[in-house]
C-alpha positions in Angstrom: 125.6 -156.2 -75.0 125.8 -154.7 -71.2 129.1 -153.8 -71.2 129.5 -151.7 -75.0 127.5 -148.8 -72.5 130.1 -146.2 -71.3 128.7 -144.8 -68.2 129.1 -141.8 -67.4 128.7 -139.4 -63.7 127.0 -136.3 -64.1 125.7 -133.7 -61.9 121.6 -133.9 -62.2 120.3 -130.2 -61.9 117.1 -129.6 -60.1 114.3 -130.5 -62.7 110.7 -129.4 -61.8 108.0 -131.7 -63.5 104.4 -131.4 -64.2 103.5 -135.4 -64.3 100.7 -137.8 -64.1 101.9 -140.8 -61.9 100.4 -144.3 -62.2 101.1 -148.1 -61.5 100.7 -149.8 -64.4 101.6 -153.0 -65.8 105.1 -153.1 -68.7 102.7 -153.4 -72.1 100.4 -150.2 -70.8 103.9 -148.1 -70.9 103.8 -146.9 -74.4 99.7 -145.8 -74.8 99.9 -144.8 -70.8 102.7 -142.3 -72.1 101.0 -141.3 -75.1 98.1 -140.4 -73.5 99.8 -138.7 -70.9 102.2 -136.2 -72.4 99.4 -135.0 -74.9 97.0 -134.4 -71.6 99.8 -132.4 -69.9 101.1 -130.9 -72.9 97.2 -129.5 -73.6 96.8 -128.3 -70.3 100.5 -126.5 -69.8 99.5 -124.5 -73.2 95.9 -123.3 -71.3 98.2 -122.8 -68.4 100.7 -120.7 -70.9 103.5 -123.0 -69.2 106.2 -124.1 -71.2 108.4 -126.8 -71.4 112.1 -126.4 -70.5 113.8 -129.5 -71.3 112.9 -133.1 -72.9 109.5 -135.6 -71.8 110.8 -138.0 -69.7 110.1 -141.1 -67.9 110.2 -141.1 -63.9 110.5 -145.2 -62.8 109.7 -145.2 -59.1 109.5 -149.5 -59.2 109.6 -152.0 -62.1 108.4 -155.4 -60.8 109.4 -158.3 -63.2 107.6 -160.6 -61.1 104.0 -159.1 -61.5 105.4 -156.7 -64.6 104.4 -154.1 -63.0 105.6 -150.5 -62.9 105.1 -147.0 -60.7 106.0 -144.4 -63.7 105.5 -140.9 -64.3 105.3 -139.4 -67.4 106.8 -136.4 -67.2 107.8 -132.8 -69.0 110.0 -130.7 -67.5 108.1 -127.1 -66.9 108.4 -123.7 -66.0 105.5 -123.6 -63.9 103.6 -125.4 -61.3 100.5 -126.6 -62.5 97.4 -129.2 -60.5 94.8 -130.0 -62.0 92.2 -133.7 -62.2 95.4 -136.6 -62.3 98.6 -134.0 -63.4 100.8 -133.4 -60.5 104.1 -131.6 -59.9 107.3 -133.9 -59.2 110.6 -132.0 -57.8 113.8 -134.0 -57.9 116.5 -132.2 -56.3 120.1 -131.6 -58.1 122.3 -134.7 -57.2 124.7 -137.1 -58.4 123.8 -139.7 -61.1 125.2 -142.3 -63.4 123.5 -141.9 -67.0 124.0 -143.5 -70.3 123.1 -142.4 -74.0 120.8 -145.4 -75.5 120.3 -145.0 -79.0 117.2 -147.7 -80.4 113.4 -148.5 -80.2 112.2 -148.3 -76.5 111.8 -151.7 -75.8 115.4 -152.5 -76.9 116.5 -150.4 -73.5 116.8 -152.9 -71.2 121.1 -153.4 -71.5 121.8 -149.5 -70.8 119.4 -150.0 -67.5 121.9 -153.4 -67.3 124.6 -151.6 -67.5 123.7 -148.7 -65.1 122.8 -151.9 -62.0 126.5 -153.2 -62.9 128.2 -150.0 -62.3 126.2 -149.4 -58.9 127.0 -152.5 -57.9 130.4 -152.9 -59.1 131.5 -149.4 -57.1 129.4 -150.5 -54.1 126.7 -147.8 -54.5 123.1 -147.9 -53.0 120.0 -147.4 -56.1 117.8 -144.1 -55.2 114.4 -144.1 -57.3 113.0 -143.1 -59.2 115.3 -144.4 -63.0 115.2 -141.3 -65.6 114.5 -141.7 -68.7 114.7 -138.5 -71.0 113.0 -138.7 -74.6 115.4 -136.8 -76.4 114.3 -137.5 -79.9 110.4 -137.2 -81.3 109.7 -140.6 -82.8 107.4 -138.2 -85.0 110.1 -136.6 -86.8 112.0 -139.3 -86.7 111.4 -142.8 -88.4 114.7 -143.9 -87.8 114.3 -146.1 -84.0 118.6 -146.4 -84.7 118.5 -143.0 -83.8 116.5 -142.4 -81.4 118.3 -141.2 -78.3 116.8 -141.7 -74.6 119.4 -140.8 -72.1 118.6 -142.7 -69.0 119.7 -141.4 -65.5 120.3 -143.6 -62.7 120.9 -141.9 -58.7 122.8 -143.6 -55.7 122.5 -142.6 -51.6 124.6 -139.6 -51.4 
């Protein structure tokens, strides 16, 4: 349940991304990110920019009303890159609140619990966007029990 999740305050570094952005509604996430990381994976190689940390998942709104959500699909790069739909996102180094899920993707939704509880319990304000970082390739991996997506949550400084 919500509360087996041991949150835990971390200093976020400064993470630049090369991302395609979208609105898009919940049961497009999964072939949305697929899509997306293998376009801006193909064009960082003809770019000869590499990737310096794990894909991730950049929630700027998640509407349960019109299940809806503003995500970027992210990798963390060494360089800038524009070009068609991919688009750079900075996120400056601040404080967050982040908890390590292990399970399928669409199991997540008790660690993001969690994370609203402990704003809320220590009377902190939600900043957008909600990380997600895809630390484990589902490729090599069969295994969804261990799968680990560590999810990042920030609060008004």
């Amino acid at each position: 349940g919500v509360l087996s999740y041991k949150v835990n305050p971390v200093d976020f570094p400064a993470k630049k991304y090369v991302a395609i952005q979208k609105t898009i509604s919940f049961k497009e996430i999964p072939s949305f990110f697929g899509a997306s990381y293998a376009e801006i994976q193909k064009t960082m190689k003809k770019k000869w920019a590499r990737a310096v940390g794990a894909p991730a998942g950049l929630y700027y709104s998640w509407d349960e009303v019109k299940m809806v959500t503003d995500v970027a699909a992210a990798i963390p790069s060494n360089k800038s890159i524009k070009k068609d739909n991919i688009k750079n996102i900075e996120l400056e180094a601040g404080k967050a609140f982040s908890v390590d899920y292990y399970g399928a993707y669409d199991k997540v939704g008790n660690a993001h619990k969690a994370l609203d509880l402990y704003l809320k319990k220590n009377g902190l304000t939600f900043k957008a966007p909600v990380i997600e970082e895809y630390l484990t390739n589902p490729q090599a991996e069969p295994d969804t029990s261990k799968w680990l997506t560590k999810i990042y949550w920030f609060a008004e400084q």
